[in-house]
Every structure is written in C-alpha cells, then in structure tokens.
C-alpha positions in Angstrom: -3.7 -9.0 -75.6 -2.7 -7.0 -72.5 -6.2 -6.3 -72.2 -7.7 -9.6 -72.0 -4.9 -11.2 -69.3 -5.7 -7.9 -67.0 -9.7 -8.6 -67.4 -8.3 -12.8 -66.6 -6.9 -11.3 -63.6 -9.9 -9.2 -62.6 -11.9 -12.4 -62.9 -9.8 -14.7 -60.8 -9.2 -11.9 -58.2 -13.0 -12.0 -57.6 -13.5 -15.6 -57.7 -11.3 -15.8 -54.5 -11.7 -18.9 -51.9 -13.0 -16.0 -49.9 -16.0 -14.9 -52.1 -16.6 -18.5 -53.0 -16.6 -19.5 -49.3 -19.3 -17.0 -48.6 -21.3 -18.0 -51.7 -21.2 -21.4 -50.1 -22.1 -20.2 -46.3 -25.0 -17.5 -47.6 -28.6 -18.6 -46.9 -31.7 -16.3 -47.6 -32.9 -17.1 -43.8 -31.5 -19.1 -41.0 -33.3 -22.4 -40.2 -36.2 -20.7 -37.2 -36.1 -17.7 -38.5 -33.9 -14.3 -37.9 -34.8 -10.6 -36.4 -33.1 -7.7 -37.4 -31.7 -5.3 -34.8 -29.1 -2.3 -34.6 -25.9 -3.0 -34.0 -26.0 0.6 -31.6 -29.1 -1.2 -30.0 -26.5 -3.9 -29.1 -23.9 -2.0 -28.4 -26.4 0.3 -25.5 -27.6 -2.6 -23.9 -24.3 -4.4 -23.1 -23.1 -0.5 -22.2 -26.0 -0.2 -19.5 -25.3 -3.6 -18.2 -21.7 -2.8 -17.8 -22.3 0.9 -15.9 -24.6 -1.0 -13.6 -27.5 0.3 -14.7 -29.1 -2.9 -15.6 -28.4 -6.9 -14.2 -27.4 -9.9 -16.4 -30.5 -11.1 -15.8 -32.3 -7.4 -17.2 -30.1 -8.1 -20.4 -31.2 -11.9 -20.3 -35.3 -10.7 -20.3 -34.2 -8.0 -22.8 -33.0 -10.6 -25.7 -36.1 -12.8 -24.8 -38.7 -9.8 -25.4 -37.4 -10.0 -29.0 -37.9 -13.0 -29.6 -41.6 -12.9 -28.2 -42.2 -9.8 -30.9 -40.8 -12.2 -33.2 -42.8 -14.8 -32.8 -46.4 -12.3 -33.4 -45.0 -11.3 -36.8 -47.7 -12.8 -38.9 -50.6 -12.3 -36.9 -53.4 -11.1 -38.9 -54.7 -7.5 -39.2 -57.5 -8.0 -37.0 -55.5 -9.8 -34.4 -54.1 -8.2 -31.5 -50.9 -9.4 -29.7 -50.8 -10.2 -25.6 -47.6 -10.4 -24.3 -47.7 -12.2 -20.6 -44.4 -12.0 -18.0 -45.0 -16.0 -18.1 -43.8 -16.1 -21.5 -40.8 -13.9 -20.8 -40.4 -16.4 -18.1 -40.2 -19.2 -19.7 -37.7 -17.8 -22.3 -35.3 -16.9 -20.2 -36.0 -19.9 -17.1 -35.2 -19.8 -13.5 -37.6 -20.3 -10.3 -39.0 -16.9 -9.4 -41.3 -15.2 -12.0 -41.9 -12.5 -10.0 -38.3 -11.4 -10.9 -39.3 -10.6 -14.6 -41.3 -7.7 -14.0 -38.3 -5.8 -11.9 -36.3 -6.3 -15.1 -39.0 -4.9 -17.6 -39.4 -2.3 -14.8 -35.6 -1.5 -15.1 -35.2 -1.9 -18.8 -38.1 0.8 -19.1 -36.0 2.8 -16.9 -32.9 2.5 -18.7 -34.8 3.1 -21.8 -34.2 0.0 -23.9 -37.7 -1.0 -23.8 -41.3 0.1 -23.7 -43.3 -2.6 -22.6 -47.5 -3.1 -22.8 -49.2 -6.1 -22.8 -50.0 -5.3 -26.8 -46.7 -3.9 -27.7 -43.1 -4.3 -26.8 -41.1 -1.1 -28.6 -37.3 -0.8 -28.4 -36.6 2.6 -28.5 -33.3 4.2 -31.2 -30.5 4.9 -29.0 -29.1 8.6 -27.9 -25.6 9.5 -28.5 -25.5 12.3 -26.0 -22.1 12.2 -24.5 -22.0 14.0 -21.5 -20.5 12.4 -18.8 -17.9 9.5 -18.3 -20.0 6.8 -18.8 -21.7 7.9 -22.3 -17.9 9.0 -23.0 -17.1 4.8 -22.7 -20.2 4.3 -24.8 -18.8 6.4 -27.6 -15.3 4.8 -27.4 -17.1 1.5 -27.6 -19.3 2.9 -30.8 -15.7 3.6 -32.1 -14.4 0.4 -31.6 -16.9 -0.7 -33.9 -16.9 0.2 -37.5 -20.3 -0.7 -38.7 -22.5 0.4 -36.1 -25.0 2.1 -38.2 -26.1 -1.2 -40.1 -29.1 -4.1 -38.7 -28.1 -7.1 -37.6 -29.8 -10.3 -38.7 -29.6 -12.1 -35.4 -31.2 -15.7 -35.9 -34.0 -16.4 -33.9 -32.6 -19.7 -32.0 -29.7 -17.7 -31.4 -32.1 -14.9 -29.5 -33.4 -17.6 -27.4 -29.8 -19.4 -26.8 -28.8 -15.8 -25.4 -32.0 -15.2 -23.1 -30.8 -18.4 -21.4 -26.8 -17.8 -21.2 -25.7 -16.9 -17.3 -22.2 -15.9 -17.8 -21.2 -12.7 -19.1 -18.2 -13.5 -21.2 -20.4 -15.6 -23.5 -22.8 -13.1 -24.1 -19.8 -10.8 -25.2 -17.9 -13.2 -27.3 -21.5 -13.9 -28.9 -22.6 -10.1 -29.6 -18.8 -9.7 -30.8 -19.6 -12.4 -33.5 -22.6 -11.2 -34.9 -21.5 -7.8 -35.2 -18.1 -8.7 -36.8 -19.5 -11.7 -38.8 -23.1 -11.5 -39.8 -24.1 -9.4 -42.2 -27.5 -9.2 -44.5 -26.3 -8.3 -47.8 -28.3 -8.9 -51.8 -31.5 -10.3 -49.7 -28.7 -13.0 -48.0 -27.4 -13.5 -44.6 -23.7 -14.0 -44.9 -22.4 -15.9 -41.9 -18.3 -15.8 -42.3 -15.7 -13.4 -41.3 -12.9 -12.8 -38.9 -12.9 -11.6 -35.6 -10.4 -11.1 -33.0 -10.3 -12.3 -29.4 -8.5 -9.1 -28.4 -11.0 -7.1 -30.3 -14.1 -8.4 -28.2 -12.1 -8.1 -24.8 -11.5 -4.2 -25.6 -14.9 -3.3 -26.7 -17.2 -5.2 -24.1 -14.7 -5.4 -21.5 -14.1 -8.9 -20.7 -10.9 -10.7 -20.1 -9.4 -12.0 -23.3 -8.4 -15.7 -22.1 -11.7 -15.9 -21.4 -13.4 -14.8 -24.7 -10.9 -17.5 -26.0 -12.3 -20.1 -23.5 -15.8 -19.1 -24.5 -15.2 -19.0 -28.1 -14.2 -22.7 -27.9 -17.3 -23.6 -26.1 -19.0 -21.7 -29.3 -17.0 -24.2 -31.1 -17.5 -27.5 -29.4 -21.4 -27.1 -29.4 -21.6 -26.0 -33.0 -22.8 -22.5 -33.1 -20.0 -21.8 -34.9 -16.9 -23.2 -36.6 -13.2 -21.6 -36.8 -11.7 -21.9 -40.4 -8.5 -22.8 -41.4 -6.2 -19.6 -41.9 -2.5 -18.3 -42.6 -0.8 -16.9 -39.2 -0.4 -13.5 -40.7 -4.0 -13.0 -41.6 -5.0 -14.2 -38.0 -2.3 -12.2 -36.3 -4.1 -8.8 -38.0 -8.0 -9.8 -38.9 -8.4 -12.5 -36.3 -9.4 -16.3 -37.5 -11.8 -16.6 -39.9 -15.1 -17.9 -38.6 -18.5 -19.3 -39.7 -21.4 -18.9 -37.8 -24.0 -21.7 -38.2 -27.5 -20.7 -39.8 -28.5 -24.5 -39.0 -28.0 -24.5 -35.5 -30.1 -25.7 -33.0 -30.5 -24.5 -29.7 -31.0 -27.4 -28.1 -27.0 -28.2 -28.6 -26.0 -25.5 -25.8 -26.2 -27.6 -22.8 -22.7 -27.6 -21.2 -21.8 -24.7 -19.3 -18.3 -22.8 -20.7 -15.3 -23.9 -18.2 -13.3 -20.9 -17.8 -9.5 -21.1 -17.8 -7.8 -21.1 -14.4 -5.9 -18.1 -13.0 -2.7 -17.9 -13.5 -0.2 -19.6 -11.6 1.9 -17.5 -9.0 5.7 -17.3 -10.1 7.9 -19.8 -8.0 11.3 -18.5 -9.1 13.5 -17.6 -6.1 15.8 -14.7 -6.0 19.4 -15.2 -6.9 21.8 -16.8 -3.5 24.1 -14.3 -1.7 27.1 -12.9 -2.9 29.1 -15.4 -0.6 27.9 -18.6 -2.3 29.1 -17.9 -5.6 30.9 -20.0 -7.0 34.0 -17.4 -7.7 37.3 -18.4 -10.0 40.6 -19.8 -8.0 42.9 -17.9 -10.5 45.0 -15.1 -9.3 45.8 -13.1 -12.1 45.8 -9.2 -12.1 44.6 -9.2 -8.5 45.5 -7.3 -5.6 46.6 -9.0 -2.5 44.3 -9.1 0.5 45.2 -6.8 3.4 46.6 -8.6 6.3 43.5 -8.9 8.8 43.9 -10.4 12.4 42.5 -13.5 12.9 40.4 -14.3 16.4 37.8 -13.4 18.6 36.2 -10.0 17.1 35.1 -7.5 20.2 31.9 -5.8 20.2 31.8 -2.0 18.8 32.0 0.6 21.3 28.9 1.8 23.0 27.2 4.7 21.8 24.0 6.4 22.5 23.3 6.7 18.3 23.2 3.0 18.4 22.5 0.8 22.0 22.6 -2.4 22.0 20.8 -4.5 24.9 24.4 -5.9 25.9 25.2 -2.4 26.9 22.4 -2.1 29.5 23.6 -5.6 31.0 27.2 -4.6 31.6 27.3 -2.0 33.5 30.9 -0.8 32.4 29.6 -0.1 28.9 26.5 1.9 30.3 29.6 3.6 32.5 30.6 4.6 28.8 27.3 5.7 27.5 27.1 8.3 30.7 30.8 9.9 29.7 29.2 10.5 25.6 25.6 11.8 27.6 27.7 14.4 29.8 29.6 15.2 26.8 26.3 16.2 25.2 25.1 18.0 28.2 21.9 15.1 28.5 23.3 13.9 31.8 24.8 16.4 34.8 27.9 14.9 37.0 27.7 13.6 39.7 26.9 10.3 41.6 23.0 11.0 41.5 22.9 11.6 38.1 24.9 8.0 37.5 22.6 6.2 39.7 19.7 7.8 37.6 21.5 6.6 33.9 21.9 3.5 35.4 18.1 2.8 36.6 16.6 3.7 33.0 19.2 1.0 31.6 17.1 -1.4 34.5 13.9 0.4 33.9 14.5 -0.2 29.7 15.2 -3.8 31.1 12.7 -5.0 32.8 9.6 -3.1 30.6 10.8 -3.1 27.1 9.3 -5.7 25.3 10.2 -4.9 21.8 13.2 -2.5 21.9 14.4 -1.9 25.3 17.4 -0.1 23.5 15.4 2.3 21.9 13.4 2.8 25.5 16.3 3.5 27.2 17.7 5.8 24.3 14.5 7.5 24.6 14.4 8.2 28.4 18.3 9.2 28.3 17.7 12.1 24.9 14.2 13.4 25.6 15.0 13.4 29.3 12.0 11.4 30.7 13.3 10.9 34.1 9.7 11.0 35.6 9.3 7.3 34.4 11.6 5.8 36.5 10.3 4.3 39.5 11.9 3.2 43.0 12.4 -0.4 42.1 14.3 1.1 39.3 16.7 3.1 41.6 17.2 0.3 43.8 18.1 -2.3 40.8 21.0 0.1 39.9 22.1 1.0 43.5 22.7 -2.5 43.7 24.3 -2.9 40.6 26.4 0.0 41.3 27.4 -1.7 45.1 28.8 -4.7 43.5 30.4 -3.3 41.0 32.1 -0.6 44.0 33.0 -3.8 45.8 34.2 -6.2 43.1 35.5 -3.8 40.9 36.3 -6.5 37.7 38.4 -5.7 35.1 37.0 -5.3 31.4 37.3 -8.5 30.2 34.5 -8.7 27.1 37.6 -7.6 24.6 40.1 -9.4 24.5 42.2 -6.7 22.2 44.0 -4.2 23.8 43.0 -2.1 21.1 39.5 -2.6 21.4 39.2 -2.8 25.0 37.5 -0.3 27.3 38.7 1.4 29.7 36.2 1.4 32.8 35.0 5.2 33.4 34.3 4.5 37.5 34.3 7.5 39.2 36.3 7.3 42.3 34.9 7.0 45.6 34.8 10.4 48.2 35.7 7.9 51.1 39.0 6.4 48.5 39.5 10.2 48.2 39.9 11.6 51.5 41.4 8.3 52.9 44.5 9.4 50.3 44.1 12.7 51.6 44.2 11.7 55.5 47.2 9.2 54.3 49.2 12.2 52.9 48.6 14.5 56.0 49.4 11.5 58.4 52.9 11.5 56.3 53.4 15.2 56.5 52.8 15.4 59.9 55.6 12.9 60.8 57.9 14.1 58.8 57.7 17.9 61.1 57.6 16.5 64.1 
C-alpha cells in the first residue's frame, strides 16, 4: 500500500503543468526551418562586438551569413553553392552594399568567419584567456551554464536578427535562446525562464532596457511571458515561450526605450532659524542678558581685512600698530604714508579681493608695486585727516570703540616744547 501511493506521487510529480506545458509548446521544427549553432559561438560574437573588435553592423552580416548556408542545405551532390555580397545585402538591408565586404573582411579578422564564394565556415571558438578582454569572455562563459550544447535558432529568427539595429534587442534575443531553447528527444522545446537581470550582466546592457526590449518581443509575438508565482520570478525569472510560428514579417515597429531617469527635485531641509521650535519653558536655562542695538564692526586685523578698513583710514591707523608689532612695517611717518598707499593701491586695482591684495603687499612686503598716484592718494588722505582730525564715530560702544592711533605731529611737538621754554624763561627773569 505504501508502495503504490509513493509510485501515485512519482507519477503526478512528473505530470506537472510544467512538463505538460512543454509537451504542448514542443514542435519537431519551427515553421521556416531552424540552424543549429553553439551557444560559445554566440557567446564570442557578441564578446568581439562588445571589445570593439567588430561593429553592429559586422554582427548584423554575421547572423545573415547563416542563414545564407542555410538556405544551400539541400543542394544536390553535384551542385556547388555561390554565395554573392548582394545576397548578404539584402539580408541584412541598408543603402550601401559596398559596406558588406568591410564586415566579412572584419569578421575574417576577428575569426568568426571564413568566407569564399563556395563556402562560408564558422570556425570553434578559443578559450585562451590571456589578457583582460578574453578574461570578460570567460566570466561571460561562466555566467552561462550550458554553453557547451547547439542551439536550434529558427531560421526567421536568423533573418529577424540580421535586420535588428539596436543592440539591447539583439541581447535580450540571444539571452532567450540560450536560456529557453533547447533541442532535446529530436524536439525543439521553446519554454523556460529567464531573468532580465541575468541578460543585463552577461551581455552588458542596461537592465530597464532589456525589460523595454523584452516587451517589444512581446507585443510583436516572438514570444509570450507566462503567467507565474512572484517567488519563482523573483529567483528563475518569468517563465517564457518563444514562438516556433512566428513570422518575421511581424517585427516592424522599432523598440522605444524607457526614458532616463528623472533628476531628484527634493530640496534640502530650511535653516535652523525657521524651525518651528516649542513655546514651553520647562527644564531650560535662561538666556544671558545681551545688549540690544546697533552692533559695531570687529576690530581690524591683518589675519582678516575687510574692504571697510582700507576706506577709513583710522582702522588702517590700526592695522599699522599690529604690522609694527610684527616687525612687517618700520616707524616712522614714511613708512605710514607707504601702509596707507597699498590700502589706495588695493583700492583702486583689486577687482576681486582688494583685501587680500592689500594683505598681500603689507605680509610679503611688495612695496615695489606701489606707484606715485598711490602715494599721493594717501598723502592726501593723511592731510585731511591731520587737519580735520574726526573723532571715531563708526562704534557707538565705548567698549567697542577705537581709539585713533595718530601719531602726533613734530611741528605739535616742538610748538609744546617752545611753549614750555617761553614759560620757563619768564618765570627767571
């Protein structure tokens, strides 16, 4: 008894919707005919085309030279075959002929074809991995499984890839047929699963576009995507049939490839300020007291000019006490005049930073630059201020006010001096 419900289960485990869905699907041929070719001989040929070594169009002329040994396979024995470059033309289309020998020409040189106007060979690929590029030819012979086995690739489907101008269609195609197709008890079994993010890894193509390209597959019939659980298409891929009655003459709409993605519109987050902040008080500290009004300007230093500080001379008066302090600037009356023409000199050529310019001159000590117009700018600064003598009034704070660092005159000097001997000298006599 326990022998008979395990053989029950055998049997309904084998007759599966999956093994009765191929059943269904299998044909002995596809409607025009199929040619059998290598999946490695696949696999090369999109691997040259990727390294450069051939053109889209070289790949295009490559597919149509099977399909014109396909079409000579029943000629009699005492027949011989003529292949023409007119033929090749007219397989894969376009204006200029002349075009199809350079792509046997480079095909020959890449070594996926031998051509002769009585034979066309396609030599057995080389595994010889000795640089980078046969290195990414070997991780693509990884990628897939069941490279050693022939592929029955249908004959309309040749002819439907000989035409096909973009790229990502050719992939998504050559991805199907090696993941679906399979010749197996003298029957071409057309279903299977395949993964979108399997095709973009091994040929190298952009994944929302095998998607878009795999729905163009769709819409024109070559082949149709099967209903499936989540799971099984989140780790096999959706299940797929691949039409052996289709026609080429269906392909005539170009695939539209999905946009690029949008840019990202978000905005960064608004300043700390503009928060919207809570109007409780609990468990805080009280502010400090802070003085409310008019805030004075920092004090000048040479670390850090600003360009008010070369306007106002009382602030550049500052500027000379820190430079003498640092032993940039000597005493003196000619060395003031001299600070006070680079302020005029930073003036009236600094474009961008005139701060920095005059910061420049003043630390490096590039004195040379200053011209007479220069000298004569401050010597009249320097005249007013000796005759006006204003007060500091940019701070309003006493404690932020500056003090102004005018030296004093010689002729203020010895009129005190004369003052004080006048006094003396009436006082003894």
């Amino acid at each position: 008894m326990e022998i008979r419900s395990w053989n029950n289960g055998l049997y309904q485990a084998w007759n599966t919707p999956w093994n009765i869905k191929k059943s269904e699907h299998a044909r002995k041929k596809p409607e025009g005919g199929f040619c059998f070719i290598p999946a490695a001989v696949l696999i090369r040929a999109w691997w040259a085309y990727k390294c450069k070594i051939i053109r889209l169009h070289d790949l295009r002329v490559w597919f149509a030279c099977f399909e014109a040994v396909a079409r000579r396979c029943v000629v009699a024995p005492n027949r011989f075959s003529r292949y023409t470059m007119d033929e090749i033309h007219r397989l894969v289309g376009g204006q200029d002929s002349i075009s199809i020998q350079t792509a046997i020409r480079r095909l020959s040189n890449a070594g996926l074809l031998e051509w002769s106007e009585r034979q066309i060979r396609i030599p057995a690929p080389s595994w010889n991995c000795g640089d980078d590029r046969d290195a990414e030819l070997q991780r693509m012979v990884e990628l897939v499984t069941n490279h050693r086995r022939k592929v029955p690739v249908p004959r309309r489907t040749l002819r439907f890839l000989a035409r096909i101008s973009q790229p990502v269609t050719i992939a998504t195609v050559l991805g199907h047929l090696l993941r679906c197709l399979f010749y197996r008890n003298g029957m071409c079994q057309p279903v299977g699963r395949c993964k979108a993010s399997w095709v973009a890894d091994v040929f190298g193509v952009d994944v929302r576009n095998v998607k878009a390209a795999r729905r163009h597959l769709g819409d024109i019939g070559w082949l149709v995507v099967e209903h499936s659980p989540q799971t099984a298409m989140n780790r096999w891929g959706a299940m797929v049939t691949l039409q052996l009655k289709w026609r080429f003459g269906d392909a005539r709409h170009p695939v539209k490839m999905p946009p690029p993605p949008l840019k990202s519109d978000a905005e960064s987050p608004p300043p700390r300020e503009y928060w919207k902040l809570s109007s409780r008080t609990e468990d805080q500290k009280p502010a400090q007291s802070v003085r409310i009004g008019a805030c004075a300007p920092p004090m000048p230093i040479l670390r850090n000019v600003r360009l008010e500080d070369l306007h106002n001379p009382h602030r550049l008066d500052v500027l000379l006490e820190e430079a003498q302090r640092r032993h940039l600037v000597p005493a003196g009356e000619a060395a003031r005049l001299r600070f006070h023409a680079a302020a005029a000199h930073a003036v009236r050529l600094g474009k961008r930073n005139p701060p920095g310019l005059f910061a420049s001159i003043v630390v490096r000590g590039l004195w040379s630059f200053l011209g007479g117009i220069d000298e004569d700018l401050a010597g009249r600064q320097l005249a007013n201020l000796a005759s006006k003598r204003p007060l500091a009034t940019h701070c309003r704070d006493k404690d932020c006010s500056l003090r102004s660092a005018v030296p004093t005159q010689t002729r203020v000097i010895l009129e005190s001096v004369l003052a004080k001997l006048r006094t003396a000298t009436a006082g003894i006599t």
